[in-house]
N, C-alpha and C positions, 0 to 999 in steps of 0.2 A: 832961590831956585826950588829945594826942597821944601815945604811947610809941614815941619814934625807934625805941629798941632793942627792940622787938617789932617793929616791922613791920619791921627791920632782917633778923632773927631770920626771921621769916614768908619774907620775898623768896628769901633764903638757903637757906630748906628750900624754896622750890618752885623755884628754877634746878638744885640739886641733885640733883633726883627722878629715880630711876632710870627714866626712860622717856624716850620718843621726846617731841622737841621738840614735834614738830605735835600730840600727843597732848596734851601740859601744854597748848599753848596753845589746843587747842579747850575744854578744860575751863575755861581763865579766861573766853574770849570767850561759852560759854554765858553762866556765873557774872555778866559785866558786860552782858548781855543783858538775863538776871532781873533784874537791878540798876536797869536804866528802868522797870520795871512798877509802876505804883503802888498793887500789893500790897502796902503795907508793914505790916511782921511776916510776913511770907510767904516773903519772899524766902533766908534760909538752908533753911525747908525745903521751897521750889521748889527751890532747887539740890542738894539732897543727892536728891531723887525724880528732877530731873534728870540726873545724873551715874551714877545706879542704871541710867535707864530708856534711856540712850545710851552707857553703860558708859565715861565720862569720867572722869578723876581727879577722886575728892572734894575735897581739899586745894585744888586750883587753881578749880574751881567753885565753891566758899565764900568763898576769896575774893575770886573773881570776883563774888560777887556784894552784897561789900560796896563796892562801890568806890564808887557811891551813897550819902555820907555824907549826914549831918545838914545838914549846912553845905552841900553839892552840891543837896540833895533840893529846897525849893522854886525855886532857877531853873529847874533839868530838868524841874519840875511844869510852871511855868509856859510853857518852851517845848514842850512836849509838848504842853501845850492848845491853845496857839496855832496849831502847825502842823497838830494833827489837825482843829482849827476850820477853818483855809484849806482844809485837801484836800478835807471835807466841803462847803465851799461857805456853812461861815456867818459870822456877824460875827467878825471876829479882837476880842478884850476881852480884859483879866486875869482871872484865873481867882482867881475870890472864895475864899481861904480863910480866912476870920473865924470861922470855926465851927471848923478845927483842920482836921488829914489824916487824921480818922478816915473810911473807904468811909463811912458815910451822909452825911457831909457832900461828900461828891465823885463819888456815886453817878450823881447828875443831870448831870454833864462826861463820863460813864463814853467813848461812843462818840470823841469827841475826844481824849480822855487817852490810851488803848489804841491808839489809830491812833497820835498823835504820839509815844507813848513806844516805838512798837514800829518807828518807824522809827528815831529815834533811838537805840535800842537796837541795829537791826540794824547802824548805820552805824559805834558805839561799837564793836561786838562785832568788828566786820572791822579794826579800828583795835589794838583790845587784841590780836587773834588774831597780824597780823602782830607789833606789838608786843613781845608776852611770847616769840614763836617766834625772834626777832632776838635780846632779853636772852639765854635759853637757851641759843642756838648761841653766844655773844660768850663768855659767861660759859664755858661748857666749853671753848673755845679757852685760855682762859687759864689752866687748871688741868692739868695731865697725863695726872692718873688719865680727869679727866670729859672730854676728849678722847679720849684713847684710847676709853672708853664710847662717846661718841656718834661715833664714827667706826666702830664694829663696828655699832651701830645703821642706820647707814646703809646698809652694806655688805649687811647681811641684810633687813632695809629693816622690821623691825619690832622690837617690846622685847624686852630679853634680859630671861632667867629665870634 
């Protein structure tokens, strides 16, 4: 189900990426942004139109935007509706899904889901940004080459070519 050594593999090619830290990790923190939206099947290509359309790493936006697994997706549903239910001002209830997470069946929750998933989305995104920006910098200290890398990065304060 899980494959250690891919996402092992994954992590590896994105602290590696020739670019500036803060660059990798705005591209994840879009990526686990899209990841609250209860688009689902949408959300890799939200994040690749995303990543085009604010000139982000692809790589780190995809998978930033899986980080909302199967096994994550309905608690985050269900606190999505709840808190967009409070801010809205209406009854807090579980969010009926007996019908499945296909949009007609959750169409009718639409304004509660969007509200709560986009706060929580935003609050995730600020989490993963610092997040992945902290792995990056830690991981290149420990390498020589990718020190030296992100030590020139800094100096000229954008990516080198």
């Amino acid at each position: 189900m899980l494959n250690k050594e891919h996402w092992k593999k994954r992590i590896y090619s994105i602290l590696s990426l020739d670019s500036h830290p803060g660059h990798i990790a705005a591209g994840f923190a879009v990526g686990v942004f899209i990841s609250f939206t209860p688009f689902f099947g949408l959300h890799t290509p939200l994040a690749i139109a995303a990543a085009f359309l604010l000139r982000l790493n692809k790589l780190t936006c995809i998978t930033g935007a899986w980080v909302n697994t199967p096994i994550t997706v309905v608690p985050i549903l269900g606190v999505s509706y709840k808190l967009g239910a409070f801010l809205r001002g209406r009854p807090i209830k579980d969010l009926p899904i007996s019908g499945g997470l296909e949009w007609h069946n959750l169409e009718r929750y639409a304004k509660s889901l969007i509200l709560g998933s986009s706060i929580l989305g935003f609050f995730a995104a600020i989490i993963a940004y610092f997040l992945c920006y902290y792995l990056v910098v830690r991981f290149r200290a420990k390498d020589a080459a990718q020190a030296e890398l992100a030590k020139e990065m800094t100096e000229v304060g954008e990516e080198l070519e």
